[in-house]
MISE-423648 format. One record per residue (C-alpha): x, y, z. Coordinates in nm, 2 decimals. Layout:
residues N
       x       y       z
       X       Y       Z
...
end
This chain:
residues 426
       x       y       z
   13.11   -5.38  -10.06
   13.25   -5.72  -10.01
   13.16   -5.82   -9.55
   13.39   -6.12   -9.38
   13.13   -6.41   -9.29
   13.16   -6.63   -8.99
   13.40   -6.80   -9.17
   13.67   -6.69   -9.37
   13.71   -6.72   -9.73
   14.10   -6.81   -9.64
   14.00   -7.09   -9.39
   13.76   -7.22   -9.62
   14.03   -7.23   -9.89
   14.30   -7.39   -9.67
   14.05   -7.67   -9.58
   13.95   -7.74   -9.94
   14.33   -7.74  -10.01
   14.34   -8.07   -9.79
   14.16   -8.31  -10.08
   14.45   -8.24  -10.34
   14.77   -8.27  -10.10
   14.83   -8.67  -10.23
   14.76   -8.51  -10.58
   15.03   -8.20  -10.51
   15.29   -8.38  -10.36
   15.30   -8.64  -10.63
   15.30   -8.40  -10.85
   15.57   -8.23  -10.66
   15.81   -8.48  -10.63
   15.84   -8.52  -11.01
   15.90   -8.09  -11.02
   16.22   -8.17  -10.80
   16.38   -8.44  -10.94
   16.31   -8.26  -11.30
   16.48   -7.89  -11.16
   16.77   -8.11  -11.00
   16.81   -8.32  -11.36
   16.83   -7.95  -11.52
   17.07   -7.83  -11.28
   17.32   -8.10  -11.28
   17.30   -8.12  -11.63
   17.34   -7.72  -11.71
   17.65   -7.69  -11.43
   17.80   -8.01  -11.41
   17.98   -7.98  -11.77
   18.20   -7.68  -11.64
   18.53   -7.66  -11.82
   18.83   -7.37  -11.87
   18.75   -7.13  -12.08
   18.84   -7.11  -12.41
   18.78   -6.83  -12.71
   18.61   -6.50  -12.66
   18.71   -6.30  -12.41
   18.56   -6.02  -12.16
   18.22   -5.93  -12.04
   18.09   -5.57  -11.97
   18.37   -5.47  -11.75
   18.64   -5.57  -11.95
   18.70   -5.86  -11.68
   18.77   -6.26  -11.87
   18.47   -6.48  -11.93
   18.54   -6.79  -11.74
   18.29   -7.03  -11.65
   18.21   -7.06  -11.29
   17.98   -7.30  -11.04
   17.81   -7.15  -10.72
   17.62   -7.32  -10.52
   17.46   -7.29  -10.19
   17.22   -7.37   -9.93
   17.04   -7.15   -9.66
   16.84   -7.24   -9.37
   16.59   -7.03   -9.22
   16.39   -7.06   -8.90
   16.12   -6.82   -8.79
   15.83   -6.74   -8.66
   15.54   -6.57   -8.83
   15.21   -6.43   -8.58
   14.97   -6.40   -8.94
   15.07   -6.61   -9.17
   14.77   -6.54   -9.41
   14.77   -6.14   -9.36
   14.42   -6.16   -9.29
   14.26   -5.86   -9.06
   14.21   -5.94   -8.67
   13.87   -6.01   -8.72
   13.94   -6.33   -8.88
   14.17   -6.45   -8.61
   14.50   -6.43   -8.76
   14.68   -6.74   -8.73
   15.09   -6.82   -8.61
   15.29   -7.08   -8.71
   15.65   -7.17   -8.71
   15.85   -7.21   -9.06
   16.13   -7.42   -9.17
   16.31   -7.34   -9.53
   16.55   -7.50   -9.65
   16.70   -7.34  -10.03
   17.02   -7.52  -10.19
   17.04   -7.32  -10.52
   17.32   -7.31  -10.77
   17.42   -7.09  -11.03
   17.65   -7.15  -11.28
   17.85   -7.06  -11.63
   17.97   -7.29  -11.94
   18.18   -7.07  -12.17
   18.32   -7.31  -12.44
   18.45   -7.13  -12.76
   18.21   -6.83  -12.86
   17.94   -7.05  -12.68
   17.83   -6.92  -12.32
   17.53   -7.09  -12.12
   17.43   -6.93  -11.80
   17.20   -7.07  -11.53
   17.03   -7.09  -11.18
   16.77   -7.25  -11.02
   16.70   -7.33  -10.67
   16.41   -7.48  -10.46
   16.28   -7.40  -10.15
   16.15   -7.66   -9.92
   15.90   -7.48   -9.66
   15.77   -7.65   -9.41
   15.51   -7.55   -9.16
   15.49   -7.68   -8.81
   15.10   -7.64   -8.77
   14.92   -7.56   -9.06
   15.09   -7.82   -9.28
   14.83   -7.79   -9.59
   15.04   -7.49   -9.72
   15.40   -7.70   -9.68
   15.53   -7.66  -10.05
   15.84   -7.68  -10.24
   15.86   -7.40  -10.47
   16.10   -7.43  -10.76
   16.28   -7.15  -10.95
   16.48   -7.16  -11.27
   16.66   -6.99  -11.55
   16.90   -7.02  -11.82
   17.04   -6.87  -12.13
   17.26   -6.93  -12.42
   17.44   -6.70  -12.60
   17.64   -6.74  -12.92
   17.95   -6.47  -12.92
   18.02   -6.36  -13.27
   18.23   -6.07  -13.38
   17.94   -5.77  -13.32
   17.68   -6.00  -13.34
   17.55   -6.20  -13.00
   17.23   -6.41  -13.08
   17.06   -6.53  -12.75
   16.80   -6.75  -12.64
   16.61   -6.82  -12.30
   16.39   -6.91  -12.07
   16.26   -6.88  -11.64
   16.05   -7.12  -11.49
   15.90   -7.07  -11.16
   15.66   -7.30  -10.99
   15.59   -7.15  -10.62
   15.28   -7.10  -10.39
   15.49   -6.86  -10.13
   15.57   -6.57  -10.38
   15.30   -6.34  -10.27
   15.23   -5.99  -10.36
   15.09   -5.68  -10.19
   14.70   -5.80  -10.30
   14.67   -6.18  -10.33
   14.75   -6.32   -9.95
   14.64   -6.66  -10.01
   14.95   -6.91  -10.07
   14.84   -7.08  -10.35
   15.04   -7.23  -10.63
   15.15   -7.04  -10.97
   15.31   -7.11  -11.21
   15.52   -6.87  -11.47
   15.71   -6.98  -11.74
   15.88   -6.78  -12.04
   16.10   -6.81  -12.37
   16.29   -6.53  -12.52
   16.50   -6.52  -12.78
   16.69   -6.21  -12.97
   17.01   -6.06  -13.12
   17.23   -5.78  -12.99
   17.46   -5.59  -13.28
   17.79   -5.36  -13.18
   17.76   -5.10  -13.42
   18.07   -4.93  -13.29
   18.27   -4.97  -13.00
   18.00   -4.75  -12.80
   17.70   -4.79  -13.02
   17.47   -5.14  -13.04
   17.14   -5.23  -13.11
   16.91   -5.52  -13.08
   16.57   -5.70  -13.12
   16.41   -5.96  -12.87
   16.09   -6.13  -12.89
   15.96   -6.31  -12.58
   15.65   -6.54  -12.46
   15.51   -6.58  -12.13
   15.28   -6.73  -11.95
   15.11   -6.73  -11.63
   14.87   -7.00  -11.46
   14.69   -7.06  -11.09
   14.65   -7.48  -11.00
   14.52   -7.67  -10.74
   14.27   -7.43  -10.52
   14.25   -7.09  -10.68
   13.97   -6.98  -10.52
   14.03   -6.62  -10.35
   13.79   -6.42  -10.18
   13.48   -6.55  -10.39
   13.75   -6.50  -10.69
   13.88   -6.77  -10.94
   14.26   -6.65  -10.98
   14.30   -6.90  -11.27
   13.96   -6.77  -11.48
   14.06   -6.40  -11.41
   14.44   -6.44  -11.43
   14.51   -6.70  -11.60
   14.68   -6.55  -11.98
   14.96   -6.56  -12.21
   15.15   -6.21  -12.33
   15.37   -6.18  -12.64
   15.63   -5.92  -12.64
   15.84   -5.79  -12.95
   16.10   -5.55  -12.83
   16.38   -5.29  -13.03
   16.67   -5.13  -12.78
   16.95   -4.86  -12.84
   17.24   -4.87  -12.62
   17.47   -4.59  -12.63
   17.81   -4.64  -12.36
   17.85   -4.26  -12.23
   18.12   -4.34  -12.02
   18.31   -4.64  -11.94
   18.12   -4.70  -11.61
   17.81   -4.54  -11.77
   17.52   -4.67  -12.04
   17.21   -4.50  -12.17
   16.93   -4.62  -12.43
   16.56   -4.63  -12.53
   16.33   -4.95  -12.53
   16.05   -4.98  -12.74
   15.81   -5.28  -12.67
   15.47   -5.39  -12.84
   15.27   -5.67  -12.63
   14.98   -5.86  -12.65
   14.79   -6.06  -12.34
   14.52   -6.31  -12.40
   14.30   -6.44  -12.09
   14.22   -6.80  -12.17
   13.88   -6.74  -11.97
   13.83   -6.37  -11.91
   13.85   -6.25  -12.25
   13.70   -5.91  -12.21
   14.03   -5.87  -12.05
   14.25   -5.92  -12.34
   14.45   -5.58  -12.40
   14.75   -5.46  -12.67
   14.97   -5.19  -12.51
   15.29   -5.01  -12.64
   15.62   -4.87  -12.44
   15.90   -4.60  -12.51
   16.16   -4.58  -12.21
   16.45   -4.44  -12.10
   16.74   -4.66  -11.95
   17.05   -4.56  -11.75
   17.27   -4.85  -11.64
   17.57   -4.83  -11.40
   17.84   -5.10  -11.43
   17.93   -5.24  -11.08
   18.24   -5.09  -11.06
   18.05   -4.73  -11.07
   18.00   -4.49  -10.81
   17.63   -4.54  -10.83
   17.57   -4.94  -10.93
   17.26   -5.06  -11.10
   17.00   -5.01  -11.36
   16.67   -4.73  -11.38
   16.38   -4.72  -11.67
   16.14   -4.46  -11.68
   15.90   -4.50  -12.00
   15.54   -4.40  -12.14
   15.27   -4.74  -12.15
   14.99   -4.67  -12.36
   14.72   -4.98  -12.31
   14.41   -5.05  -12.51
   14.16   -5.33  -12.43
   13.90   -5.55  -12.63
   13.63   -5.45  -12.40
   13.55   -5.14  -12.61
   13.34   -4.99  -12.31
   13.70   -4.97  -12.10
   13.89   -4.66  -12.17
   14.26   -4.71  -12.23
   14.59   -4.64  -11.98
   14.84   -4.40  -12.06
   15.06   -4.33  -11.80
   15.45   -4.34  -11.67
   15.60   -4.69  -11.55
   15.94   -4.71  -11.42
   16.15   -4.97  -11.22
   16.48   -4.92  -11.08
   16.75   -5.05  -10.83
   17.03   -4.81  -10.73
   17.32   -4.90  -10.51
   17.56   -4.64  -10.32
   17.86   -4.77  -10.12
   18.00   -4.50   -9.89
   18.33   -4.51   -9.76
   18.39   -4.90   -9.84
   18.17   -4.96   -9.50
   17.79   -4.85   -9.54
   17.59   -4.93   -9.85
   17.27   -4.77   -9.96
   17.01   -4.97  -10.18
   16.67   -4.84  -10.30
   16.42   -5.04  -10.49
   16.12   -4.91  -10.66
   15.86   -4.98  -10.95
   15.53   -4.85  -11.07
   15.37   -5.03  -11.35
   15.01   -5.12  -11.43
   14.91   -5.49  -11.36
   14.59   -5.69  -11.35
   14.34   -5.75  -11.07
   14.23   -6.02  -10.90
   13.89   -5.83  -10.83
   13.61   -5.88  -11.10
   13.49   -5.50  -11.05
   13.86   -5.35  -11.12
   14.04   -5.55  -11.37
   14.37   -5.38  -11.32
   14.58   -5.14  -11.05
   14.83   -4.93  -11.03
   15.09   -5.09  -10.76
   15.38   -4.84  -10.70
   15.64   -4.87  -10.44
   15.98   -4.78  -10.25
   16.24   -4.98  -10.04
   16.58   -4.80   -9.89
   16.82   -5.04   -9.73
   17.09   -4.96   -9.54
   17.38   -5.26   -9.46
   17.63   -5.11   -9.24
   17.98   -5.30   -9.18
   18.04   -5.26   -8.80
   18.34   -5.46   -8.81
   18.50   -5.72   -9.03
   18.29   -6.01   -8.97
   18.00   -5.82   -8.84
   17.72   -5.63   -9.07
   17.34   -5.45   -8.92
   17.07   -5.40   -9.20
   16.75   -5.17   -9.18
   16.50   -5.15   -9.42
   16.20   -4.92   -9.45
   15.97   -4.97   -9.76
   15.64   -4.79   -9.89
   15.39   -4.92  -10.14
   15.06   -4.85  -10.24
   14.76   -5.02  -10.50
   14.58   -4.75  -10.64
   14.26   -4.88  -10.84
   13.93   -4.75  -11.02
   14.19   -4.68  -11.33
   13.84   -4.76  -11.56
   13.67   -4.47  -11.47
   13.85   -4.13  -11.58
   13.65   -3.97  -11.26
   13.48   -4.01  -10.98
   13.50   -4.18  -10.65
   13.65   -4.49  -10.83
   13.97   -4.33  -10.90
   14.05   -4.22  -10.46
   14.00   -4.59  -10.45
   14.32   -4.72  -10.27
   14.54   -4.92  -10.08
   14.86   -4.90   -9.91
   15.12   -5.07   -9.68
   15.48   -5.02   -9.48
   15.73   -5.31   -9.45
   16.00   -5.27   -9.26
   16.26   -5.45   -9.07
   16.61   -5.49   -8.88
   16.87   -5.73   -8.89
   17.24   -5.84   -8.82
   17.46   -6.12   -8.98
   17.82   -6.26   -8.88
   18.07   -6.39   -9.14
   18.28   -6.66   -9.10
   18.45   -6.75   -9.40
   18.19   -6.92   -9.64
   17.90   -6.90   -9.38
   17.70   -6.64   -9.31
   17.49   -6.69   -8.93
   17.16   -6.37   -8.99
   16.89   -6.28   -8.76
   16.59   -6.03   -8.86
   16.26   -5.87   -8.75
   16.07   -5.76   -8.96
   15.72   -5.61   -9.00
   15.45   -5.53   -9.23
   15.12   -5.38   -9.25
   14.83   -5.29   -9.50
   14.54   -5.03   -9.51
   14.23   -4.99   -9.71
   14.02   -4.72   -9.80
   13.76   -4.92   -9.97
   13.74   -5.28   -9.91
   13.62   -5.40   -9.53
   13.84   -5.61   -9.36
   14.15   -5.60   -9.62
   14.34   -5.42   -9.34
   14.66   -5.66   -9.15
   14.91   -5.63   -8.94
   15.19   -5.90   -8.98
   15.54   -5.93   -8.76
   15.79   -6.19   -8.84
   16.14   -6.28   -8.68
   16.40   -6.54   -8.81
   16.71   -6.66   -8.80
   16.90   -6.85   -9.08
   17.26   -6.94   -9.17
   17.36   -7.02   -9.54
   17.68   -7.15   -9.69
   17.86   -7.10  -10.04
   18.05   -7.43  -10.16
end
């Protein structure tokens, strides 16, 4: 069982952090002027649309430029979501995220894209300052019942955290896809995708006497078949079948195949109920023949319900298995819930609440025993309110989180954070 020394494994890691920050920020300067090239280039060619015709909803293609920029300011009293005993630290953060998205529909020729880049800035513990760069983009080629697609997301960040890994440090993912869809009928289409993806840890990736680039560090390959099956106008159901493969670069005993069947339902915007849910079966075999295999249910979904034009209800949610950072469990079981509530007080005026539940269950190697009770769990929630004023939006929020362990000493935290930001769309 892993004990907190005098010093903490996080500290330690931010000071080591200090000999590459000439080495980062060079390296970070070329990131931003390479996303901003992209972006200029992908939106800047906008022009009236011309050829095919209507997207989902039966509504005209046209291509489109958004952009926008938010500010945040906040304060944060554990910016590390370490446990008291290791003297949590606050600081004070400054974002600042322009971010554009945009469409080129030219002919039967339609190129989507986003990216955006967040400039965080910390007024104390200035090591972790960052600008973390995200990006997308896909083409599409609009045939008669054929649609052949390709493309890609990069993200290069050290603030996307999840519910295990606390540290900031810098990751990078990056993926390619490519595929064709086919209308069979006017309700009835099928298609094929293939995809590639990649995940990598730079600069310090030492965690908690772990090295997140040796142990997570891997490529997956995904080859995909969907049926889509339009029940109703507002209405789509189907089945995804996927096939993967994930190599580890250094951990090799890690390397697995696995195999999905799901169920989809999607609901068009304009639908009582709005969004998308997938409920499937994973079945995951590794190389490491001493490691029994996973079979189990995944499933992913955001829901949206607008009642009476004023109040909206959101929920969130996703349970899939994904690997470890710890040595001794190579993968977990992360499943959680979010409900949020936006209310519409008056015209200009909205209040949010949010209440969300998540919890990392772990020991899935051992088919019994006290491995498999091994857990952890959290609650995030938080409150807000937000005034609109044409094309800018002035928002305040406090929010809160927290994280147990049943296993681990130390892991637990206790984290509070309130901000205020105002963003405006061009």
């Amino acid at each position: 069982m892993w004990r907190t020394p005098a010093r903490s494994p996080i500290t330690g890691s931010i000071c080591r952090m200090g000999a590459r920050a000439i080495r980062d920020r060079a390296s970070g300067r070329f990131g931003v002027a390479t996303a901003a090239l992209v972006t200029l280039i992908a939106v800047g060619a906008s022009t009236p649309v011309h050829g095919q015709t209507t997207d989902a909803d039966g509504k005209p293609i046209r291509s489109t430029l958004s952009p926008t920029v938010r500010m945040t300011v906040g304060s944060d009293d554990n910016i590390f979501r370490v446990n008291t005993a290791d003297n949590p630290i606050a600081d004070f953060t400054t974002t600042i995220s322009p971010a554009v998205q945009g469409a080129l529909v030219v002919q039967r020729l339609r190129i989507t894209g986003r990216g955006e880049l967040d400039f965080i800035n910390f007024r104390k513990v200035t090591e972790i300052n960052s600008v973390d760069k995200l990006g997308a983009a896909r083409v599409e080629l609009l045939l008669w019942r054929l649609t052949p697609y390709v493309g890609g997301d990069w993200a290069n960040t050290r603030h996307r955290r999840n519910f295990e890994i606390d540290l900031p440090v810098k990751q990078v993912d990056a993926s390619v896809n490519a595929g064709v869809d086919l209308r069979l009928s006017g309700k009835t289409s099928i298609g094929v995708m293939g995809r590639r993806s990649r995940i990598d840890y730079e600069g310090d990736t030492n965690y908690l006497g772990t090295d997140l680039a040796q142990l997570l560090g891997a490529t997956t390959d995904v080859a995909g078949a969907n049926l889509r099956y339009a029940l109703t106008p507002f209405t789509t159901v189907g089945v995804d079948t996927e096939w993967d493969r994930t190599k580890f670069q250094s951990a090799t005993q890690r390397n697995s195949d696995g195999f999905l069947v799901a169920s989809v339902v999607e609901f068009r915007p304009r639908a009582l109920v709005s969004g998308r849910a997938r409920v499937g079966v994973l079945k995951r075999t590794f190389v490491d023949g001493n490691a029994p295999p996973f079979r189990g249910v995944v499933t992913s979904f955001e829901l949206a319900y607008t009642l009476l034009g004023r109040t909206r209800f959101a929920v969130v949610g996703r349970r899939d298995l994904t690997y470890s950072y710890r040595a001794d469990q190579r993968d977990y079981l992360p499943s959680g819930i979010e409900l949020t509530v936006n209310h519409r007080v008056a015209n200009n005026w909205d209040v949010v609440g949010a209440l969300g539940r998540f919890s990392l269950n772990y020991g899935l190697a051992a088919p019994s025993g006290i491995l498999g009770t091994r857990s952890e769990s959290g609650l995030t929630y938080r409150m807000g309110a937000a005034y609109h004023l044409r094309k800018t939006t002035v928002g305040f929020e406090v929010s809160r989180e927290t994280r147990t362990s049943d296993f681990t000493v130390n892991r637990d935290y206790e984290a509070t954070r309130i901000a205020s930001s105002v963003s405006y769309g061009f």
